[in-house]
N, C-alpha and C positions, 0 to 999 in steps of 0.2 A: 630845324627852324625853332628859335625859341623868342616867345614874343615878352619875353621880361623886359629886355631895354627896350623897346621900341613901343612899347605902349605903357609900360611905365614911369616912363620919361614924360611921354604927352598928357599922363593924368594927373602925373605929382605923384604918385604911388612908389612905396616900398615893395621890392617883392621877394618872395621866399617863398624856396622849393618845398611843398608840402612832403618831397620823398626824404628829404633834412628830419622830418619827426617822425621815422619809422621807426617801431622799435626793432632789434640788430634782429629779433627774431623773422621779423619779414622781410628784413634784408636778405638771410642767410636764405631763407626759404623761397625765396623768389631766383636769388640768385641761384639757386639747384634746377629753377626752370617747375618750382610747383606752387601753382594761383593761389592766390590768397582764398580766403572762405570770409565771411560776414565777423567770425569771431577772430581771426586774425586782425581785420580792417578796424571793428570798436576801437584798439589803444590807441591805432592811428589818427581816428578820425576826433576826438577828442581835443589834442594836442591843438591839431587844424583852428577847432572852435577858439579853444585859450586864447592863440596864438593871436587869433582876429580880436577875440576880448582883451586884449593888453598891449594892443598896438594906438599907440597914440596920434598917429598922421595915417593916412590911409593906407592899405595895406591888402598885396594881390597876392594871393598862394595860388600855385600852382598845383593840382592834386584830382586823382580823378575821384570825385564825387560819383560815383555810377549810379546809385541810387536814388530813387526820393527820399527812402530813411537816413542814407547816409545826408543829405543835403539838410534833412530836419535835424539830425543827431549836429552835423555841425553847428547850424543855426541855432539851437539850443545851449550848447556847448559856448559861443563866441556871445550869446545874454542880447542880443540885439538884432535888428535885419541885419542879412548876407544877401547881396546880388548875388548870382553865379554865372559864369562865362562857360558857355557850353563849346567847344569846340569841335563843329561836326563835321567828319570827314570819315570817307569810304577804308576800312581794314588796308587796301592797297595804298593809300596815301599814309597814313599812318606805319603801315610796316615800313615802307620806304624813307619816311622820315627816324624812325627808330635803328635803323639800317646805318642811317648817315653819322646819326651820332656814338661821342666815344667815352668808354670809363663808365657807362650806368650799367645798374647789377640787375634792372629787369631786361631778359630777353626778349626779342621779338616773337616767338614761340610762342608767347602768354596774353599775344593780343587777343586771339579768339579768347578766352577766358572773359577777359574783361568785354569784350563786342558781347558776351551771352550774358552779362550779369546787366550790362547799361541798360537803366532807363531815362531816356533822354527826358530835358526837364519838363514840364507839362504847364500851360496856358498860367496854371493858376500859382506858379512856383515866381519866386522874383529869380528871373533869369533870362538870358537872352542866348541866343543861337546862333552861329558864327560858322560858316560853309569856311573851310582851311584849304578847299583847292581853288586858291588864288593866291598871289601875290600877299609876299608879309605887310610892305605899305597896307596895301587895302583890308585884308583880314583888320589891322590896326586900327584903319581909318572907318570902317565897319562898328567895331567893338568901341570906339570913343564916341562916335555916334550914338548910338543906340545906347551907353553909359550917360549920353549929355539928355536923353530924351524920358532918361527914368527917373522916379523920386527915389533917393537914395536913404 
């Protein structure tokens, strides 16, 4: 399931895969089937911010933020507020969706990894939360919502 066109279409948003600015070394490395660490994630999470600081019409990366620091390290990085789109769903919905898709270099083996580093975003983060076992419309129609009820 991938929600770039179906909800970037509805906001006016550009969107790019935040795994597009990995550098080859966390490709290579993930692709072996071994988690990233905090110092592998820094070059990554950088580019994320830039990316957001030099986009001149709105613009939606896709990227797991697992962190609070990772989510301040971007927001720092991109010089301005960052919303963030939390996508929360059960390890079994997520493997199963990882499962269906074809050609990405992280395995599904590496979700636990990531399930033990996430902290999901917190009250006082600009972020919103988004249940993914439903229907892509609604997840959609959810996330454009609650985008039209925030100051941005």
């Amino acid at each position: 399931m991938s929600l770039n066109g179906s909800c970037v279409g509805r906001l006016g948003a550009t969107y790019l895969d935040g795994d597009d600015l990995h550098p080859l070394a966390n490709i290579a490395k993930m692709s072996q089937g071994i988690a990233l660490n905090d110092d592998d994630r820094w070059p990554w999470l950088t580019p994320v911010g830039w990316a957001l600081a030099a986009a001149e019409d709105p613009l939606i990366i896709g990227c797991s933020a697992l962190k609070r620091a990772y989510r301040a390290h971007i927001t720092q990085a991109a010089e301005a507020p960052v919303t963030f789109i939390h996508l929360a769903g059960t390890p079994e919905i997520v493997t199963a969706r990882m499962n269906a898709r074809t050609g990405h270099f992280m395995p599904p083996e590496l979700l636990a990894s990531q399930y033990s580093t996430l902290e999901p975003p917190g009250a006082d983060e600009n972020a919103i939360s988004v249940n993914i076992d439903q229907p892509l419309d609604a997840i959609v129609d959810t996330i454009v919502t609650q985008l039209g009820g925030m100051r941005r």
